[in-house]
C-alpha positions in Angstrom: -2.3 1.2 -18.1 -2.3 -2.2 -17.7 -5.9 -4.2 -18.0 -7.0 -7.1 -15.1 -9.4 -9.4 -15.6 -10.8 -10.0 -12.2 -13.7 -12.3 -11.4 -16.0 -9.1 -11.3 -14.9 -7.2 -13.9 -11.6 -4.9 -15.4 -9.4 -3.2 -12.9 -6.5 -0.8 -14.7 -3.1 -0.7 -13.5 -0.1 1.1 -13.5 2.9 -0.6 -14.2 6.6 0.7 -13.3 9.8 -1.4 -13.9 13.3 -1.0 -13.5 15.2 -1.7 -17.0 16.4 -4.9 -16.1 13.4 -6.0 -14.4 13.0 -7.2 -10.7 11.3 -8.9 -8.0 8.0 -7.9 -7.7 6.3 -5.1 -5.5 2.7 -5.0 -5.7 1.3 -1.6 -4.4 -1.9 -0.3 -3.4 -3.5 3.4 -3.5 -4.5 5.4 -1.1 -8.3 6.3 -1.8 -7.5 9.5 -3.9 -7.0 7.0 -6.5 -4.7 6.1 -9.2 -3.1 9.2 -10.2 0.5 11.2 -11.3 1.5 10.8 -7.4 0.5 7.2 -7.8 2.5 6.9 -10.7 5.5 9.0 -9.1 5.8 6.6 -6.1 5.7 3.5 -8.3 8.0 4.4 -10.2 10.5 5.4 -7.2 10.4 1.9 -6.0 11.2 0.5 -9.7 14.1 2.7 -9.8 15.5 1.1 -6.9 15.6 -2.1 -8.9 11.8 -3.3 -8.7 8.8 -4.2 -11.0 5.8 -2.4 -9.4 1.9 -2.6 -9.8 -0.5 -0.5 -8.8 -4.5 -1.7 -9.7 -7.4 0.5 -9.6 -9.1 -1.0 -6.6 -12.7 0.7 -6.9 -12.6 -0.3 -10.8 -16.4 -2.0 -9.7 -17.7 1.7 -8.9 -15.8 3.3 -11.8 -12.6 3.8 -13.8 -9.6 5.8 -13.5 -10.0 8.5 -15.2 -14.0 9.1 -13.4 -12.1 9.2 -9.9 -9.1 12.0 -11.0 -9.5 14.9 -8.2 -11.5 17.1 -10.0 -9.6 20.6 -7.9 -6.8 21.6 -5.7 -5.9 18.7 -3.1 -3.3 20.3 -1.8 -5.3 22.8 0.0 -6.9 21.3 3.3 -10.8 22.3 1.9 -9.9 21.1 -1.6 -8.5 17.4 0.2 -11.1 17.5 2.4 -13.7 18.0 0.0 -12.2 15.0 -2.0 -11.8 12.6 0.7 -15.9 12.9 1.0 -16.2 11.8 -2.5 -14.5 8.8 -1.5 -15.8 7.3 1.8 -18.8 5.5 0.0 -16.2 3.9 -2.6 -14.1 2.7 0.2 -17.5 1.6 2.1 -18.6 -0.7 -1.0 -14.9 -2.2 -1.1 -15.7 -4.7 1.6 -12.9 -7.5 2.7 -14.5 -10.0 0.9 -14.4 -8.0 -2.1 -10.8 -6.8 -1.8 -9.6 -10.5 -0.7 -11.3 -11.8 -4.3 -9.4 -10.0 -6.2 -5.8 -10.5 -4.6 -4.9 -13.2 -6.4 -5.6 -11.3 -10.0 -3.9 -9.0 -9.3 -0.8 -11.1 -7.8 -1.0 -13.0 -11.3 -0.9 -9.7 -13.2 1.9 -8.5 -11.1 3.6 -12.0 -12.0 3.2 -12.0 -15.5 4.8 -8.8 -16.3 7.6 -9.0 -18.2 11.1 -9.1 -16.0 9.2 -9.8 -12.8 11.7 -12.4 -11.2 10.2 -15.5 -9.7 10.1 -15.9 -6.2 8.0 -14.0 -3.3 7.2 -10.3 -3.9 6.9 -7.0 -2.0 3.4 -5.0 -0.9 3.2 -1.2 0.0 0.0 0.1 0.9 -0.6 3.9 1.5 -3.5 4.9 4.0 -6.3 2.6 2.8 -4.3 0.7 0.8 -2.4 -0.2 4.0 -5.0 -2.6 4.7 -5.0 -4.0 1.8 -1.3 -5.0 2.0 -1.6 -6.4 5.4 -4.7 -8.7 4.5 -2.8 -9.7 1.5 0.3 -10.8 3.6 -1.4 -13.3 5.2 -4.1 -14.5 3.1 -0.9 -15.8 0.2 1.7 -16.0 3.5 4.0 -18.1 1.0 3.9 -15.5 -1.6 4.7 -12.4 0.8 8.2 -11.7 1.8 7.6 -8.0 2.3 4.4 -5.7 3.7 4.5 -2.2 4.5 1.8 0.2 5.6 2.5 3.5 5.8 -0.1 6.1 7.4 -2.8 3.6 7.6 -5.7 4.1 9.7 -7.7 1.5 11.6 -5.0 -1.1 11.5 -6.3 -2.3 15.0 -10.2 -2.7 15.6 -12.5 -4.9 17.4 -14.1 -6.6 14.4 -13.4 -10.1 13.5 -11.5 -9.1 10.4 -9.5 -6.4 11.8 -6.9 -6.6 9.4 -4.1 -7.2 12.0 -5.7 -10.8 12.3 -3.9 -11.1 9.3 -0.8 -11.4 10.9 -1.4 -14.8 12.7 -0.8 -16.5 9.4 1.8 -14.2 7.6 5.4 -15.0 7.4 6.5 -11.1 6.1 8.8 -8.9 7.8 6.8 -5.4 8.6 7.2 -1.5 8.4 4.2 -0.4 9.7 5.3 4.3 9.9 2.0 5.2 11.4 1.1 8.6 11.6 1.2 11.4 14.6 -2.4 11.9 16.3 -4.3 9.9 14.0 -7.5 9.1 15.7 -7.9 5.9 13.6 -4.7 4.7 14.8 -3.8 5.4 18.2 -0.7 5.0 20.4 -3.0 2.2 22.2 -3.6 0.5 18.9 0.3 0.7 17.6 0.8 -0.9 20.8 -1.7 -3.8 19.7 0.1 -4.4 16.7 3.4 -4.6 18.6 2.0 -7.1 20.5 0.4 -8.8 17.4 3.9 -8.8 15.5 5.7 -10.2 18.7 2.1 -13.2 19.3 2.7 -14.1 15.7 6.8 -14.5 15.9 6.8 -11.9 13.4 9.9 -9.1 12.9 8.7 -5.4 11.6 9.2 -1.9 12.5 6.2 -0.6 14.0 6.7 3.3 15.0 4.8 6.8 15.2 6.4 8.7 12.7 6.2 12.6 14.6 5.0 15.4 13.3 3.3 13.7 10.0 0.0 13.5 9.5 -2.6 11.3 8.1 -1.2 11.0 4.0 1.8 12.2 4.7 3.7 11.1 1.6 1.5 12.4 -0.8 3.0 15.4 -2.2 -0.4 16.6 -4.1 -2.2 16.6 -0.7 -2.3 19.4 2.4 -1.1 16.6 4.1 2.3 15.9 2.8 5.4 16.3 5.1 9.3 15.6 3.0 10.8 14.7 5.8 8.8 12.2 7.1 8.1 10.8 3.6 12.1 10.6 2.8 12.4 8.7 6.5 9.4 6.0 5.3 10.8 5.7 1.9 14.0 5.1 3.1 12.8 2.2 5.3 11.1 0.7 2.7 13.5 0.1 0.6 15.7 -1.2 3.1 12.8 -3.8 3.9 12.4 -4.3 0.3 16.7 -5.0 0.1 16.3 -7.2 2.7 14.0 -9.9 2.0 13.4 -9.6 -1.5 16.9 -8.7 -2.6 18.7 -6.1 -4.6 17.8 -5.2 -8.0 18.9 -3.5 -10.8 18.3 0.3 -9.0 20.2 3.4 -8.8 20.1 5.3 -5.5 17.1 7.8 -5.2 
């Protein structure tokens, strides 16, 4: 893995590239952690002609390797059991943490070798959704690109909700929520429609049915293919459009 230097300590990274290199896509983890699923999807948006980065976003609690699921995810008690380990790493990651590193981590991203110049790409998964979001408009002029796909609490009442974000982002959008998620309603995918429209901004913005909270991540009880295959697709379409083609074969 790749090694950031932040301003509060060493965050690894995993780093997927298409041979001929790309624009870049930088990609943030759901709270399971960097791991082989991690990997896998970073490596899918390389093939489609991309140079991805994933960092270790709880690297000031602990490393990689401390935070591997230690059983089964992929049974609801196993996930479930996991997901508790998690909630106070994702407590201590406040937005004034996560914010301090973004730049880092958009200079590591940058300094790969056959990243091409130019704006780049963010995908966030659950958690990570928010981080992608805040990113998007705290650098608007580096940000072409910003999905979220199902992210919770998008849409809150706190002064740093992270759809504030959007007021000063200049991204397009694929927001694929997920069905009856209690931490992101229909009322509150109907707030970020109106927050997209308020900021002049373009984005899909839908309910994806029948998928639950994690739905891409085929080493949970939570994953559903179709749904995943549906988001993928749409974010490399989003990805095609405003960051351009690379070097990719199709999936």
């Amino acid at each position: 893995m790749l090694q950031i230097t932040t301003a509060d300590g060493t965050a690894e990274a995993i780093v997927a590239s298409a041979p001929g290199g790309g624009p870049g896509v930088l990609l943030f983890m759901d709270a399971f952690g960097l791991r082989p699923r991690i990997q896998q999807i970073a490596e899918r948006i390389a093939g489609w002609g991309y140079v991805v980065l994933a960092p270790n976003v709880f690297y000031r609690a602990g490393t990689v390797a401390e935070f591997t699921p230690p059983g089964d995810i992929a049974t609801p008690e196993g996930m479930g059991a996991f997901f508790q380990t998690c909630v106070p790493r994702m407590g201590h990651l406040t937005t004034e943490l996560a914010e301090r590193d973004f730049s880092a981590y958009l200079d590591a991203l940058r300094a790969v070798p056959g990243v091409r110049p130019g704006p780049i790409g963010t995908v966030g998964f659950c958690m990570g959704g928010r981080y992608a979001v805040r990113l998007s408009g705290a650098l608007p002029d580096d940000v072409a690109a910003c999905a979220a796909l199902h992210t919770a609490s998008l849409v809150g009442d706190e002064d740093d909700s992270p759809h504030l974000a959007l007021a000063t982002a200049r991204a397009q959008y694929l927001f694929a929520n997920a069905d009856n998620d209690a931490m992101m309603t229909p009322d509150n995918v109907k707030s970020l429609d109106q927050a997209l429209q308020s900021a002049g901004l373009s984005g899909t913005n839908v309910i994806v049915p029948n998928a639950a909270h994690g739905y891409t991540m085929s080493d949970t009880a939570a994953w559903n293919a179709d749904a995943t295959e549906w988001a993928f697709g749409q974010l490399r379409d989003l990805f095609a459009r405003t960051l351009g083609s690379g070097c990719g074969t199709p999936d």
